[in-house]
Structure formats: structure tokens, C-alpha cells
N, C-alpha and C positions, 0 to 999 in steps of 0.2 A: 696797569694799576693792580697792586694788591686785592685779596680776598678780604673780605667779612670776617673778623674774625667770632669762633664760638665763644658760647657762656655754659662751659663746662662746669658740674659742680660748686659754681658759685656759692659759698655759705649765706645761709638770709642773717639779716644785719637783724641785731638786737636794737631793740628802739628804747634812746634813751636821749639825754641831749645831746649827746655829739655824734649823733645819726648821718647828717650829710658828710662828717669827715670820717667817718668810720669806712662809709660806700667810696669816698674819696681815695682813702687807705686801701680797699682792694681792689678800686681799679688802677692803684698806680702798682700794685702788688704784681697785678696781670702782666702790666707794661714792662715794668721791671725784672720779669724772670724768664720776658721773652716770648710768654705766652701770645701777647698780641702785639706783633712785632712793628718797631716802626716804620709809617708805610700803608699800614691797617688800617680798616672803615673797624671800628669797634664795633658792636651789637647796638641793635637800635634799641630806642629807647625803650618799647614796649616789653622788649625780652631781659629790659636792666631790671626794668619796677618789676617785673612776675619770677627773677630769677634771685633777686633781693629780697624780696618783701616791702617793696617802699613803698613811698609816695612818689609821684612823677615830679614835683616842687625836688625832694630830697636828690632826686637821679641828677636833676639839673642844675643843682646848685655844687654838688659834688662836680661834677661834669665841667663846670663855669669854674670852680677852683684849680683844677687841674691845665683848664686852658691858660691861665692868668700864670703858671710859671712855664707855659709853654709846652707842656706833654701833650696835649689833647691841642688838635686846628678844627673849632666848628667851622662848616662850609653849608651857608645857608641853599636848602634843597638839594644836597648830596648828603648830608652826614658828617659822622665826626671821627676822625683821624688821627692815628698814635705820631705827633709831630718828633717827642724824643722819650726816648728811655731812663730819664732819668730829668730828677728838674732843676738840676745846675747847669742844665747843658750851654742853654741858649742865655741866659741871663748872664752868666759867669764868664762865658766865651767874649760876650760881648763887652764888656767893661775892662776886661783884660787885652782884649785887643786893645779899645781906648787908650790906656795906660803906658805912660813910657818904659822902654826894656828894661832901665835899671830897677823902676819901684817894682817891674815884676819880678827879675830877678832876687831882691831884697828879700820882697814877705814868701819869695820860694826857697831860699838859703833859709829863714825862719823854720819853712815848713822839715826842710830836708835836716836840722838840725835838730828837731823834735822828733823827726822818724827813725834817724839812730840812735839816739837814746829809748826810745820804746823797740825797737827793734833789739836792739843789746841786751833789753831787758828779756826779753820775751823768744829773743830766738831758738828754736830748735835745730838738732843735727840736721833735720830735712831741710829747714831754713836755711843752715850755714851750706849744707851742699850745693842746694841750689845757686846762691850768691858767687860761690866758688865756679859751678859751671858758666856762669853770667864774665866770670873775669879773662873767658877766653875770646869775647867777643872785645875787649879790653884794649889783651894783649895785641888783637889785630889793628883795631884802630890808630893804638899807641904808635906801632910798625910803619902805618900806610897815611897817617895824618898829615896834611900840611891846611887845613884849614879846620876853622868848628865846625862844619858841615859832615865833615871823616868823624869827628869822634861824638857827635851827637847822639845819632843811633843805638851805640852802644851804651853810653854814660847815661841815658835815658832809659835804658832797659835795666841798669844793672839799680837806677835811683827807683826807678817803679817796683823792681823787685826787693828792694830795701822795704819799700813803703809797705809791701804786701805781705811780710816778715812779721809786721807788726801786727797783725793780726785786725787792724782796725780800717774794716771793710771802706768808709767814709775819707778817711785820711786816703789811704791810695786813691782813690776818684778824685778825691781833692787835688791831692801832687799832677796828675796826669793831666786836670784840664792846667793846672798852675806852669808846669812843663812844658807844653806844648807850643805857648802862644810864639815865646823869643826866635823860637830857629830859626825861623824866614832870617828876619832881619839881624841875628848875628853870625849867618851861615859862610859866610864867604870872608868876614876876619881869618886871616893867617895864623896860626900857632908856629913857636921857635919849638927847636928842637928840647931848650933847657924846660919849658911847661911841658913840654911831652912827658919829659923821663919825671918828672914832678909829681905830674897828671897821673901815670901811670903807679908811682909810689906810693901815693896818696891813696889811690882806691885800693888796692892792696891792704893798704894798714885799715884803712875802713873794714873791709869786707876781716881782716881778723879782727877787730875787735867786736862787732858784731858777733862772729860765732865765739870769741871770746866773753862772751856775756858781759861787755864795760864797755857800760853806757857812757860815762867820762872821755874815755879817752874816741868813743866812737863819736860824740858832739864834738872835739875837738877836730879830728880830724876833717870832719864835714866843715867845718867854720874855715880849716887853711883851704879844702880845695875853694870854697866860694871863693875867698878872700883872694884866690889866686887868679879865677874866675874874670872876677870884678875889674882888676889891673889889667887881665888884658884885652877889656871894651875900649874903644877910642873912645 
């Protein structure tokens, strides 16, 4: 079992109305930057109220918010516990499993087709190199593919690194859990040799228009890879 975590330099929360989500706010702040990793018994309660300035009502209701999207697990007579890092984790994970591969696929072709047009917008030469170093894991897939399983890895590395171009911290977290879910289940489809050289043509043209700064032609080409995608689900 993890340690306790500290209550370093905690700021004391200014008391106003929105007091318990304020104390809500810096303990997912904690959570979120890694400070109290998940895994962790947080501080107990007496060292939240004297390191905050609160009320013990405000600690717990803060506390009781953060469990409700799953960050925080109370365990009555042990304490309370960083359950995730972030609070889409477990809500978001689980409805997208529920959900069948194509509607996920769908509203994540939506997403991936909003991340290069902001990315097109927004990218930098460190941006575009990056993308460029991402297309050699690409080239290897393309080479050694005979099923989605071979080119997953990569096309997922190179769509998360699209997202992270964009500079909109929210949107890449978003893509990754949206990414994730399908693989299981369309890892062992075949790919022909003709989606190969497609596949690989395609992200090419992507990745220039991206450091090409056009957004147009970078939405467009995201839309043939889905669409290409999409055709060869059974």
C-alpha cells in the first residue's frame, strides 16, 4: 500500500460561496499534477481543515464531490484514497466500453476531424517535427501490417500526437480515452495490402498539412482516412 500523502503549502481557500468547490479545485489540483499519486491515502482530515482554513462540513463535502466522479474511494475506518487522476477516467471509460465500436469510432472520427483543423491552425515547426518524427513509426507499421493490431500502436501515437499540437490540454485526454476503447475488439481484422499503401498515404498528407498550416485540406484528409477506416469493419 501506498504512503500518506503530504499537505505541502496548501493555499488557505478564501471563503466566499463557492468554498467547498474552491477546496474541491485544489484537491483535484493535488491529484492532477501527480502530487498525490493514485494509490494514495490523502491527508487526513484534520490536517485539510487547519492546512485550508475550513470548516470540517466544507472538507467533506469537497471530499464527497470528488468521490462522486470517482477521483477520491472513502473506505470507512481507513481513510480516503486518490482512486484516478483525472475525472473522466472511470465514468467515460465505462460508457464507452458499453457502446458499440462503430458509434465509437463515429463521435472519434468527429473528434480526430476537429483536432486537425485546430491543429493546422495552431501548429508550430516543433509541432510539425514532431508529427514528422511520429511517421517513422508509420512507415514501419505500413511495412510489417497484416492485421489492425500492427498498425494500431502507431496510428494512435501519431492521432494523440495530432491532438497534443493543438495545444488544447482537454481535447488530447479526451482523444486518448475515445481511442483506446476499439482495439481489443477490432485488433485481429486483416488489412489488404491496397489500405496499406492508402493508410500510409493518407497520414502523410495529413501530417503535411498540419505543418502546412491548412486546416481544410488537414479535415479532409482525416475524414478519407476514417471513411476508409469504417469500410474495412465487418
Amino acid at each position: 500500500m501506498k504512503g500518506v500523502a503530504d499537505v505541502p503549502d496548501l493555499p488557505r481557500i478564501a471563503r466566499n460561496t463557492t468554498l467547498s468547490q474552491r477546496v474541491a479545485d485544489e484537491l483535484r489540483s493535488r491529484i492532477s499534477s501527480g502530487e498525490w499519486p493514485v494509490g494514495t491515502k490523502i491527508p487526513p482530515e484534520p490536517e485539510l481543515i487547519e492546512a485550508l482554513g475550513v470548516s470540517r462540513s466544507t472538507v467533506r463535502e469537497a471530499v464527497r464531490s470528488l468521490a462522486q466522479v470517482r477521483m477520491l474511494e472513502t473506505r470507512p475506518g481507513d481513510g480516503t484514497y486518490v482512486r484516478a487522476d483525472n475525472p473522466l477516467q472511470f465514468p467515460l471509460l465505462d460508457r464507452i466500453a458499453r457502446a458499440q465500436v462503430r458509434d465509437v469510432l463515429e463521435i472519434r472520427a468527429m473528434l480526430e476531424e476537429y483536432a486537425a483543423r485546430l491543429a493546422a491552425q495552431r501548429c508550430t515547426p516543433e509541432g510539425a517535427r514532431r508529427l514528422r518524427e511520429l511517421l517513422t513509426g508509420i512507415d514501419t507499421a505500413a511495412a510489417q501490417a497484416h492485421s489492425f493490431a500492427d498498425l494500431l500502436p502507431a496510428g494512435l501515437a501519431l492521432f494523440r500526437g495530432m491532438s497534443e499540437v493543438t495545444g488544447n490540454e482537454f481535447l488530447a485526454e479526451l482523444y486518448q480515452h475515445m481511442a483506446a476503447e476499439p482495439v481489443d475488439q477490432l485488433a485481429d481484422n486483416p488489412v489488404g495490402n491496397a489500405y496499406l499503401a492508402r493508410w500510409r498515404a493518407q497520414i502523410g498528407d495529413l501530417v503535411d498539412a498540419i505543418a502546412d498550416n491548412d486546416p481544410a485540406r488537414a479535415e479532409r484528409t482525416v475524414r478519407a482516412l476514417q471513411t476508409d477506416a469504417l469500410h474495412e469493419m465487418p
